[in-house]
N, C-alpha and C positions, 0 to 999 in steps of 0.2 A: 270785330264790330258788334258791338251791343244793340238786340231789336227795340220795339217796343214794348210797352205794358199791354200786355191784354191780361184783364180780367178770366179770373179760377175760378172765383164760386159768387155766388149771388145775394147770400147771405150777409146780414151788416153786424161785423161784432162791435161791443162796446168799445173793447180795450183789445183788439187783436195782437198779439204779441208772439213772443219764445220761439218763431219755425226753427226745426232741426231735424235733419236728415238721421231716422233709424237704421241703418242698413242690417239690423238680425229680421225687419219685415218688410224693408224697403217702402216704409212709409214716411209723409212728411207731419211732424207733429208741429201742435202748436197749440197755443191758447188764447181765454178771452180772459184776464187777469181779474176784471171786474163782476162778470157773470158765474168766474168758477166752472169753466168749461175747458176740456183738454179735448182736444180734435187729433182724429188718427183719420189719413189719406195717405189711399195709393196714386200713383201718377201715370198714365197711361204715355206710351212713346210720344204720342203729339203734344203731350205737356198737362193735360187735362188732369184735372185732381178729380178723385171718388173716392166718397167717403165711406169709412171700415164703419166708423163709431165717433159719437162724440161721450165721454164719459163726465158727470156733474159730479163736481165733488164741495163737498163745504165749504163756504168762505171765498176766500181772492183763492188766484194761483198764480203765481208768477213765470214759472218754468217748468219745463218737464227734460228728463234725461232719461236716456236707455240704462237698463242694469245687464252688463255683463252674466250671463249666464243664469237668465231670470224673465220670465216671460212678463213682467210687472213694469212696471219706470217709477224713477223719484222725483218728486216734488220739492219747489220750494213754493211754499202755501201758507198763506194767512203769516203768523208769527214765526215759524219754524222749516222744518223739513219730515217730509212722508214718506210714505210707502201707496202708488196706487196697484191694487191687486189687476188681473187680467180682468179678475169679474165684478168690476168698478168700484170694490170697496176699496177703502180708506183707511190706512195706520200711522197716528205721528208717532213721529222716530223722534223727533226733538222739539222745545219749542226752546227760540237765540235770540229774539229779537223784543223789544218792549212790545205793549200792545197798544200804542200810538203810532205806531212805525207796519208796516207788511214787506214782505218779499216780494222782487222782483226779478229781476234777469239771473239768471244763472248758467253753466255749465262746466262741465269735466275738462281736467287737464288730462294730459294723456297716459297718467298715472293713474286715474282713476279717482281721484277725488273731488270734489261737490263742491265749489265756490259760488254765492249765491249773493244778490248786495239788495238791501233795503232803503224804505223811502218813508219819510215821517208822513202823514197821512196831509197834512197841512203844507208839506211838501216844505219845510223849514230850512234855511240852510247849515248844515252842519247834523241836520237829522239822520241821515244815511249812513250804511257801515258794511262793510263787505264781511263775510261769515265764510270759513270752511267748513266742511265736514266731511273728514278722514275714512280711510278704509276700515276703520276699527269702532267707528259708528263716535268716534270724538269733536266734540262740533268749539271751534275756537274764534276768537273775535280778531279779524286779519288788519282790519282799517275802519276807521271813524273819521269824522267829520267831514262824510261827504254830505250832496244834496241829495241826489237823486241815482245810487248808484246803479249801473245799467249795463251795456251789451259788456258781455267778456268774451277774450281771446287769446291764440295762442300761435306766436311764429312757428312756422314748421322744425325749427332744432329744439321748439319748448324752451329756450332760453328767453324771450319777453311777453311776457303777458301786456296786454292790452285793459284797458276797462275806461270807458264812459263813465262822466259823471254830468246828466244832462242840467243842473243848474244852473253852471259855470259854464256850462258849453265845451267841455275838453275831453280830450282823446289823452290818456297817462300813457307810459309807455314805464315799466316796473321792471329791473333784471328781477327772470325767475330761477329758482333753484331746483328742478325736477325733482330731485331725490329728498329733498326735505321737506318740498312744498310752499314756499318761504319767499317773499319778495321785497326786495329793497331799490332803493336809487332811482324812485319815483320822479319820474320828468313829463311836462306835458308836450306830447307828442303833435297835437291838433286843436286850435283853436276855431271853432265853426261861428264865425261871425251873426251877431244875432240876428241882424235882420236877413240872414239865410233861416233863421231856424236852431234849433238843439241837435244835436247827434242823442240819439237813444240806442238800438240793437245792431249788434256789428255779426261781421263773419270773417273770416281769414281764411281763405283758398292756398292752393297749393302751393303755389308762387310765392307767397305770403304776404299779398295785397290783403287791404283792407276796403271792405266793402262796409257803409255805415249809414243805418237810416236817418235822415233829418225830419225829425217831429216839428209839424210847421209847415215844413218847406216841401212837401210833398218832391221829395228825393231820394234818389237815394247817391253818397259820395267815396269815389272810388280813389284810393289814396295808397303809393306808397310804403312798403315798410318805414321811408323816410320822412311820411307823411305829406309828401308832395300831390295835390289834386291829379291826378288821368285822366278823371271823367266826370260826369253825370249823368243820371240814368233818372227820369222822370216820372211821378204817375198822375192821376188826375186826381189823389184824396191826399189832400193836404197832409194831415197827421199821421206822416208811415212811422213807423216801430220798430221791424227788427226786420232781418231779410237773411237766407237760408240755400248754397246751392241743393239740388236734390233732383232725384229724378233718374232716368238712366244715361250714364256718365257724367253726372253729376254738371253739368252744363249750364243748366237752367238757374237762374238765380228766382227765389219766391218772395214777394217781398207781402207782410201782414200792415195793413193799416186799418183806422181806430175812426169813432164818432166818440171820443170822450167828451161828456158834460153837454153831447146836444140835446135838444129838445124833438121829439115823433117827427113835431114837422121840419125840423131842421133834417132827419134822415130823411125823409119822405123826397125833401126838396132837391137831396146831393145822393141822389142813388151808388153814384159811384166812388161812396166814401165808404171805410168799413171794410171792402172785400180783400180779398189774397189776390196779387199781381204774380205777373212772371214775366222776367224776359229770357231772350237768348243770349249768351254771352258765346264769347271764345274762352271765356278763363274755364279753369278745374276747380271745385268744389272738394271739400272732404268731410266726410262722417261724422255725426255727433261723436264724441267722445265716449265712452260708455263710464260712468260708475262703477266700480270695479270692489265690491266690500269685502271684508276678512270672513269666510265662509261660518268660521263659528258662530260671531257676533251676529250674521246676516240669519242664520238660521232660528235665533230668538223672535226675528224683526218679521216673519213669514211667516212664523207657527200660528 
């Protein structure tokens, strides 16, 4: 039985976005994609989020990942992909994408590489394009002609990846190749009817449901490996974004939503738009993935 939304923090971000559970600090990260803020929170037993840090870095940010055996986390930021240090500076490792277009959703397979998908700034359709970038710091162009590419995921045997394309409103469903990295036989998994809303930021639990935020629809849609609805799970700010289990036993689902494009007094007016949600679930949650680099090449990236 899934509770309600109570509100985490009090704060209203523009674009809140990316939650993902760190477990090398047992924190929930997340960001504000249009301010260029990456937030680190711990989560006390009652659910309650405190916060460590919020780190500003240049430009948009789309996502943050943990690094494997690296006190830092990687970005997908502005045009490319980073490196942020512990002590909030900033190194791009790459720049993938034109400079009409920014990064947005991203994260690790359970190999350790960096899949990250982009949005034309005009939001055009067929502007978007999903990007890797390998253990060996090689950054490849995976998929184009999306809209707006966004939450990614990973069944618990790693054989389907998941990815939003919040345009078109679909949930794909991709056989993936673990060992290559590599996906084919692209099918849409989830059609989110528009006057529900878009799907944007997904999670996949242990189970290997899929949990997925509707932008719009202030929801969030609980579906399925076979993409069959289970549930819904409600908050009170319309534009949720991405949602994250985290916490201890990972129980807790955290859901980020946005005041994109309002105006002062439009936040003023919907105080309870913007914040970080949570409910209580019965489902299991699991760990961000970490980024996992080829220690040689990583050690260029550090120095």
């Amino acid at each position: 039985m899934t509770g309600e939304a109570i509100a985490r923090t009090t704060e209203q971000c523009e674009l809140g976005e990316g939650a993902r559970w760190d477990d090398r600090r047992a924190e929930l990260l997340r960001v504000d994609i249009l301010a260029g803020h990456v937030y680190r929170d711990t989560i006390t037993d009652d659910g309650a989020l405190v916060s460590i840090q919020v780190h500003r870095v240049p430009g948009t940010v789309g996502a943050v990942a943990p690094i494997h055996d690296d006190e830092g986390w990687l970005l997908a930021a502005d045009q490319g992909f980073s490196y942020l240090r512990p002590d909030g500076t900033v190194r791009a490792i790459a720049d993938v994408a034109p400079d009409w277009t920014r990064m947005n959703d991203a994260a690790c397979d359970s190999q350790g590489r960096f899949w990250a998908g982009t949005l034309a700034y005009d939001q055009r359709p067929g502007g978007g394009a999903l990007y890797r970038l390998d253990r060996r710091g090689q950054t490849e162009l995976m998929l184009d002609g999306l809209t707006i590419s966004n939450g990614l995921g990973w069944s618990p045997d790693g054989r389907t990846m998941y990815l939003v394309d919040t345009g078109p409103g679909v949930i794909h469903a991709f056989t993936f190749d673990p060992d290559e990295g590599t996906i084919a036989g692209g099918q849409v998994l989830v059609e989110v009817p528009p006057d529900i809303g878009s799907p944007d930021g997904l999670t996949v639990d242990a189970a290997g449901d899929l949990w997925v935020a509707i932008y719009g629809g202030g929801r969030i849609q609980h579906y399925s490996p076979a993409g069959e609805l289970r549930e819904e799970l409600f908050t009170p700010a319309k534009q949720t974004t991405c949602c994250a289990f985290a916490g201890p036993g990972l129980h807790r689902l955290y859901v980020t939503t946005a005041t994109e494009h309002w105006t002062d007094e439009q936040r003023r007016a919907q105080p309870a738009a913007g914040l970080v949600y949570a409910f209580e679930t019965d489902a299991t949650g699991v760990p961000a993935a970490h980024f996992r680099p080829e220690p040689t090449w990583w050690a260029t990236v550090v120095a």
